[in-house]
PAKOLGU-938674 format. One record per residue: residue in one letter; x, y, z of N, C-alpha, C in turn. Coordinates in steps of 0.001 Angstrom, whole numbers, plus 524288, in hexadecimal, padded with zeros to 5 digits. Layout:
N
 residuo   npx   npy   npz  capx  capy  capz   cpx   cpy   cpz
       A     X     Y     Z     X     Y     Z     X     Y     Z
...
***
This chain:
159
 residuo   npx   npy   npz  capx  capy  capz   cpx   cpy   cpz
       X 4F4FE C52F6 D1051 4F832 C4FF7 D0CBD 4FC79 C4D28 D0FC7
       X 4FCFA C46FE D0DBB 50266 C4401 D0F23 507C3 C4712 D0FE8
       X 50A24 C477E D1383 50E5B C496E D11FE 51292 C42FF D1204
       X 5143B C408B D0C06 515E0 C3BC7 D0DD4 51C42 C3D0D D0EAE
       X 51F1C C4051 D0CED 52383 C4235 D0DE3 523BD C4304 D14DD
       X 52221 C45F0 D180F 52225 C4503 D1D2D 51F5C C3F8D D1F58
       X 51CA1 C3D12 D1CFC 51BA1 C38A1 D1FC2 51ED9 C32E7 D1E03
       X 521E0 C343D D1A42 525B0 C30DC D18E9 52A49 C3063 D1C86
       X 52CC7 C3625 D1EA2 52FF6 C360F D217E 52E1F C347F D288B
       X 52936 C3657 D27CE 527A1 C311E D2D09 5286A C2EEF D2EE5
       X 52546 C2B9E D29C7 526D4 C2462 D298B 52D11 C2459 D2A79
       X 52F8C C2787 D2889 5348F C264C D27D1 53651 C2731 D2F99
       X 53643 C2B35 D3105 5362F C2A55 D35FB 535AE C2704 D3AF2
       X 52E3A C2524 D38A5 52C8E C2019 D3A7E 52EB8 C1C5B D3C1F
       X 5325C C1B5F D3600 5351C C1776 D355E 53933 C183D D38C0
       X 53D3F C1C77 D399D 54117 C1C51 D3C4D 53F69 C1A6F D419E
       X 53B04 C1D63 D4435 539CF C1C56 D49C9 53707 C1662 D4AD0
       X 53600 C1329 D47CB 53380 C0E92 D4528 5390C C0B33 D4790
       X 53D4B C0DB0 D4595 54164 C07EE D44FD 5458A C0A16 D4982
       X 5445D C0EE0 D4AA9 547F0 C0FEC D4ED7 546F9 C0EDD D55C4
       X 540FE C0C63 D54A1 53DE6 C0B3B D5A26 53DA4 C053D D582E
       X 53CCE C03B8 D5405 540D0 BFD4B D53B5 545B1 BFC64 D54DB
       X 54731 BFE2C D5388 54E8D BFD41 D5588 54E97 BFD66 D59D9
       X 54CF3 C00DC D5DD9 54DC5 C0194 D60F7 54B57 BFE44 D64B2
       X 546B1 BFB91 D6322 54386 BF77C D66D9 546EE BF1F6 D6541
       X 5491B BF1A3 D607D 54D68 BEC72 D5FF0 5525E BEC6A D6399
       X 55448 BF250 D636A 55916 BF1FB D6713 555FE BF1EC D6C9E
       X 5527B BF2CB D6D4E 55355 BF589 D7495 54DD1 BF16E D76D7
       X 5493C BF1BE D743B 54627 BF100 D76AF 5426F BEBCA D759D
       X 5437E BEB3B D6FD1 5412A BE60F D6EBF 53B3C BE39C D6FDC
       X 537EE BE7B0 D6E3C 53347 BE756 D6FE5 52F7B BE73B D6AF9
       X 52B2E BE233 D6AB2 529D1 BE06A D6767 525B8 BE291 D644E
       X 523E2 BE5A0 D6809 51E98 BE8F7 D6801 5218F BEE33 D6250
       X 525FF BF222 D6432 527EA BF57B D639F 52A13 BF484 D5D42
       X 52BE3 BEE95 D5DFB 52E01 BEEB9 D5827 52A1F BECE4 D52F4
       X 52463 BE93B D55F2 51EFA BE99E D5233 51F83 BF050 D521C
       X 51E16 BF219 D552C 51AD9 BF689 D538E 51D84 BFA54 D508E
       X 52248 BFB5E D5287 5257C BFD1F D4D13 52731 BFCCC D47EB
       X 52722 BF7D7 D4817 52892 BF518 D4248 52372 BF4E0 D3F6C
       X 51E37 BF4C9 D41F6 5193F BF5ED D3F97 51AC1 BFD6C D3D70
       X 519C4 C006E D42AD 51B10 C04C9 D41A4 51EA1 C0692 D3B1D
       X 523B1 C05BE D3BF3 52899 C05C4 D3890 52753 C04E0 D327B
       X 52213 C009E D31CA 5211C BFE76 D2E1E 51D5F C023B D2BDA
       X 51B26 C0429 D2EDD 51593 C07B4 D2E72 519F4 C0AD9 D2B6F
       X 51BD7 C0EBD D2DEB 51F79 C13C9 D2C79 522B5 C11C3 D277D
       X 52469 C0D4E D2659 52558 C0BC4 D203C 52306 C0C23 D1ADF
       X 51DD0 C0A56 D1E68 51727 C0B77 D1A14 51809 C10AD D1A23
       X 518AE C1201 D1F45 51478 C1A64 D1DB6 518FC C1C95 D1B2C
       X 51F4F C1B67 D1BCA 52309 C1E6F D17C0 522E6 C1C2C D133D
       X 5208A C1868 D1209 52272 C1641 D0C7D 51BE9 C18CA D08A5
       X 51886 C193C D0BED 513FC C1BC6 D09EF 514C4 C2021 D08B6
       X 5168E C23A4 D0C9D 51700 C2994 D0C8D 51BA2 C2AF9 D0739
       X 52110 C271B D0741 52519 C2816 D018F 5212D C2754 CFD28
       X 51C72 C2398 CFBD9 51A3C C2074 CF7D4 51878 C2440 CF67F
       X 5144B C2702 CFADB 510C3 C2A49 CF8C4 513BE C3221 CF74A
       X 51833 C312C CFA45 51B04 C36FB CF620 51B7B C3616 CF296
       X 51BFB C32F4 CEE09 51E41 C3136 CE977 51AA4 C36C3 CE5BD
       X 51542 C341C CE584 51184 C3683 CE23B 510C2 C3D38 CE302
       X 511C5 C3D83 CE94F 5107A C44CD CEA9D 515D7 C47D0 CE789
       X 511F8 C4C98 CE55D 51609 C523C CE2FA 51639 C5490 CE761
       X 5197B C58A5 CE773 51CAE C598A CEBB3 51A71 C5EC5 CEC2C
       X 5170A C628B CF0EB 5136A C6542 CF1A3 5160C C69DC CF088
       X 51324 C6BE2 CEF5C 5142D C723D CEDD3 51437 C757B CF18B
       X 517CB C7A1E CF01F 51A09 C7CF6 CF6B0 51A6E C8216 CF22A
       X 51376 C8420 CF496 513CE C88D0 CF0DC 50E95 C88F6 CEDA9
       X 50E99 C8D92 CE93C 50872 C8D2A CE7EA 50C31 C905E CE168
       X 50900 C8B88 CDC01 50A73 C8C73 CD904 50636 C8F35 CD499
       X 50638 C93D2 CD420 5024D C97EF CD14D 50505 C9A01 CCC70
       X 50047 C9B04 CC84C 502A6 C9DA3 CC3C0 50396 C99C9 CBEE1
       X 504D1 C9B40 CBAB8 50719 C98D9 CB71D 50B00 C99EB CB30C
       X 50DD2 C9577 CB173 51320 C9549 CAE04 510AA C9231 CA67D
       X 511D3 C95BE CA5D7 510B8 C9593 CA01C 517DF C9668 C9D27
       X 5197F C90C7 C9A0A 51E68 C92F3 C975E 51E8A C8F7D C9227
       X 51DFF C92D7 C8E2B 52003 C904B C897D 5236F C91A5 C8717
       X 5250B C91B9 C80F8 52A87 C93C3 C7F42 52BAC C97BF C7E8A
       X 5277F C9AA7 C8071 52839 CA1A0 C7C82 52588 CA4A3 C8350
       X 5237A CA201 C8682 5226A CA58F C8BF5 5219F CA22B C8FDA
       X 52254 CA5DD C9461 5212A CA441 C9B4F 51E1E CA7A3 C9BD3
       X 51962 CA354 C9D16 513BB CA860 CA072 514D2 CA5C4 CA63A
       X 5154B CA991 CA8FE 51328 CA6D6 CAE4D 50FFE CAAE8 CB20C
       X 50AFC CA9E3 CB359 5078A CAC31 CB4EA 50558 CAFC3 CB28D
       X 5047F CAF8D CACAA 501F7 CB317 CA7CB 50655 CB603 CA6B6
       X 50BC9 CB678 CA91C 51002 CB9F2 CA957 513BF CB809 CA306
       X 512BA CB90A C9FF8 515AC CB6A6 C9983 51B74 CB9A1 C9AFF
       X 51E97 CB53F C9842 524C1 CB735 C9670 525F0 CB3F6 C92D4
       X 526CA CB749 C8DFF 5296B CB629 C8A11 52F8F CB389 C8B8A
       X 5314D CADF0 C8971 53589 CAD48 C8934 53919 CB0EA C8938
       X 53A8D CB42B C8386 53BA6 CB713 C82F2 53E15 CBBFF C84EC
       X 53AEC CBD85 C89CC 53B1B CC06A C8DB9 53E72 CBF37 C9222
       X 53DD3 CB9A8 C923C 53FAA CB552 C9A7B 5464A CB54A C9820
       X 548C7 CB70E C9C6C 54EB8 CB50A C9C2C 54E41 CB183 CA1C2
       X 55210 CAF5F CA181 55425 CAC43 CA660 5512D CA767 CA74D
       X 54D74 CA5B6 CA360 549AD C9FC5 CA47D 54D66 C9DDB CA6A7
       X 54880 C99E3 CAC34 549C3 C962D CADE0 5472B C931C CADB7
       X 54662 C8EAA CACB4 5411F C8BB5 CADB3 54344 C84E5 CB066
       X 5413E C84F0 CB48C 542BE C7FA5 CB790 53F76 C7C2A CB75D
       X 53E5D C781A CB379 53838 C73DF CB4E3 53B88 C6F8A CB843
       X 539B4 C6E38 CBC0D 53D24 C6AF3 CC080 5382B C6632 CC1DF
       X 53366 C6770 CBEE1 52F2D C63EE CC02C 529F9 C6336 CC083
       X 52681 C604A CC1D4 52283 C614B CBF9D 5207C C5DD2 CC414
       X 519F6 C5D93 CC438 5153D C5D51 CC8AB 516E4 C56E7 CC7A4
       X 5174A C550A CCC20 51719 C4E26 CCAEC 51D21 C4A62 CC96C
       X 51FBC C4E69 CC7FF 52590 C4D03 CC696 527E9 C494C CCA08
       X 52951 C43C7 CCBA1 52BCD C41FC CCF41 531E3 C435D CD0D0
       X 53160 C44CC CD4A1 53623 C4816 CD78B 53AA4 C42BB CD9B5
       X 53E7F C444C CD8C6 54382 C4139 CDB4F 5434B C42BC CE08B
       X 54118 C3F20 CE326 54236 C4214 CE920 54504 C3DD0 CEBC9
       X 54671 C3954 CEB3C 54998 C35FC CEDB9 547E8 C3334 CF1CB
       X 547AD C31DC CF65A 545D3 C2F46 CF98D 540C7 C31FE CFCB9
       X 5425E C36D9 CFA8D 53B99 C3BBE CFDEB 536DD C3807 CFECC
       X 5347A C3913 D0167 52EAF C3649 D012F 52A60 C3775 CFC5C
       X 52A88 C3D8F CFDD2 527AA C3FB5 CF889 528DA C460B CF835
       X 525B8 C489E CF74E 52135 C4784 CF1C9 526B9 C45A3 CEE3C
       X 523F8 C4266 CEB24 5271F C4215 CE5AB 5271E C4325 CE0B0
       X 522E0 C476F CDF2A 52147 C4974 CDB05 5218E C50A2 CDC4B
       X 523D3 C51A6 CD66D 523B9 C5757 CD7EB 51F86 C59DC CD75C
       X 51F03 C5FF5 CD9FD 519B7 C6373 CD77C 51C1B C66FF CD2A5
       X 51E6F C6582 CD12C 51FD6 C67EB CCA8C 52199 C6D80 CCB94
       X 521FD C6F96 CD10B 524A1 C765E CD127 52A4C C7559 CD0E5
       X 52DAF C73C4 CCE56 53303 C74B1 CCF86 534EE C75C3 CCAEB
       X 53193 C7AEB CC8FD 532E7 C7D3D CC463 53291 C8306 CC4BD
       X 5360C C852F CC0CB 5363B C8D51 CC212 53695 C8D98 CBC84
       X 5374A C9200 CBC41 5378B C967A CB6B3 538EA C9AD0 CB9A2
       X 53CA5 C9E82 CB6DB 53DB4 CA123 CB95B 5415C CA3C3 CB290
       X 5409F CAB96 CB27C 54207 CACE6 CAD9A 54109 CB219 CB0D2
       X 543B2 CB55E CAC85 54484 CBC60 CAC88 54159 CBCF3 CA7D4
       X 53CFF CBEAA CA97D 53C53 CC49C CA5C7 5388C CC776 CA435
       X 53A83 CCB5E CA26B 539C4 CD25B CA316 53BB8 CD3CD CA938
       X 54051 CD2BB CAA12 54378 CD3C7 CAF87 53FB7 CD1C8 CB5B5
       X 53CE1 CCD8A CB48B 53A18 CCB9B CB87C 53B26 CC45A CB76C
       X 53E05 CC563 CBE03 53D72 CBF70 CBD0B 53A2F CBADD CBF82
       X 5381C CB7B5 CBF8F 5346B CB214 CBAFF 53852 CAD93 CBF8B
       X 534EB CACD3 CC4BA 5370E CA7B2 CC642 5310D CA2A5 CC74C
       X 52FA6 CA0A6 CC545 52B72 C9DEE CC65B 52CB7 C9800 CC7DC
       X 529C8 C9548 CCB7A 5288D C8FDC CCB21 523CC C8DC6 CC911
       X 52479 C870D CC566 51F9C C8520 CC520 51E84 C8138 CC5B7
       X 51BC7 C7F3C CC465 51969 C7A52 CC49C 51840 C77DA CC09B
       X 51A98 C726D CBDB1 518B9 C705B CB9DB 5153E C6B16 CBA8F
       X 51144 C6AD8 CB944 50D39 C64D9 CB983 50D75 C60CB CB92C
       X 50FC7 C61A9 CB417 50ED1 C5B88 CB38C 5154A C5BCC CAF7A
       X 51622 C5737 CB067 51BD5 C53F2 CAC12 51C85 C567D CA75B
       X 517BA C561C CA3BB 5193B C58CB C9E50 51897 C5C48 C9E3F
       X 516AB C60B9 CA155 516E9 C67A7 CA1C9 51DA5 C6638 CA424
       X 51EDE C656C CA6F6 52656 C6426 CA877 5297B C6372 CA3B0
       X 52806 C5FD4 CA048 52AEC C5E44 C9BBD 52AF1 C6327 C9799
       X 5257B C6503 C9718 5238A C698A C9259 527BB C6F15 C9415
       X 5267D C6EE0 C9A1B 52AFA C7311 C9BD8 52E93 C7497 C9ADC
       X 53176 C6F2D C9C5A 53747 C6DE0 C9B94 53990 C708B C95B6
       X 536E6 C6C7F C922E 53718 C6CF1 C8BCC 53643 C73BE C8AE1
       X 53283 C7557 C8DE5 53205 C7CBD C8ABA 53636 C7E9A C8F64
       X 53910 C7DF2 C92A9 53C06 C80FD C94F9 540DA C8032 C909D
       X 54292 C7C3A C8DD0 5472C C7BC0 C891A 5462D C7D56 C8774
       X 54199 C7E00 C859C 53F5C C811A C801D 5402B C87A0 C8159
       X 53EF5 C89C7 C863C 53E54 C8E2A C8881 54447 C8EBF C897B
       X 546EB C8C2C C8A5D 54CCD C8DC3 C8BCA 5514D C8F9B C8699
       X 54FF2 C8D04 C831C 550F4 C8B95 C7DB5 5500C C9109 C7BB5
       X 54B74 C9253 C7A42 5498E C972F C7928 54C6A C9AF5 C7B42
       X 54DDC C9AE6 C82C0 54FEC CA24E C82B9 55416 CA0AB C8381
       X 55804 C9DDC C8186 55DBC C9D06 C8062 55D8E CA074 C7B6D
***
């Protein structure tokens, strides 16, 4: 696989050593050969960084880790891994939805990836004196939205 995040900063390199062996043939050496072939060069390394930023846009950002099991939550229970808890039962809910598979990420001038993998979410609750820290993963946009909406609904309730 591309890695375009390291080959962005490359180009970016490229480029430094591109204009810093120009300058230096304008001040000192003035040789005609040196400044074609660089400024060809320089131009190249413009293409391959401006390719390598283009093409992070679309990549989610790889997973570091292995995600097993399942999260089941509606208004009245949390199953996770066939494991049921009654609302009722959980003190201390937490529930963080921070995102979802595909989400475009604010990353600012980064190269890439620019899409998230939807883990920057937990749950985390007490009970029967055992405590409940999980991460997950949400898919797609409207499993994010449906979330969101039953975590009010779920918060609402054990107030």
């Amino acid at each position: 696989m591309v890695n375009t995040e390291q080959n962005y900063w490359i180009g970016i390199v490229g480029l430094l050593f591109c204009f810093a062996i120009l300058q230096l043939n304008k001040d000192y050496w003035d040789i005609y050969l040196i400044r074609i072939l660089f400024t060809t060069v320089a131009i190249f390394f413009v293409i391959f960084t401006l390719w390598n930023k283009l093409a992070g846009i679309n990549k989610k950002k790889p997973m570091k880790g292995i995600l097993k099991g399942v999260l089941k939550i509606n208004s009245e229970r949390i199953e996770i891994d066939n494991q049921s808890y009654s609302l009722k039962e959980v003190h201390d809910l937490t529930i963080q939805i921070k995102s979802f598979s595909g989400q475009l990420l604010n990353k600012g001038h980064s190269p890439g990836p620019k899409r998230s993998n939807g883990t920057s979410n937990s749950i985390s609750f007490r009970s029967n004196d055992i405590n409940i820290d999980k991460r997950f993963s949400i898919q797609s946009e409207q499993d994010y939205y449906l979330l969101k909406d039953l975590k009010d609904e779920i918060q609402k309730k054990i107030r």
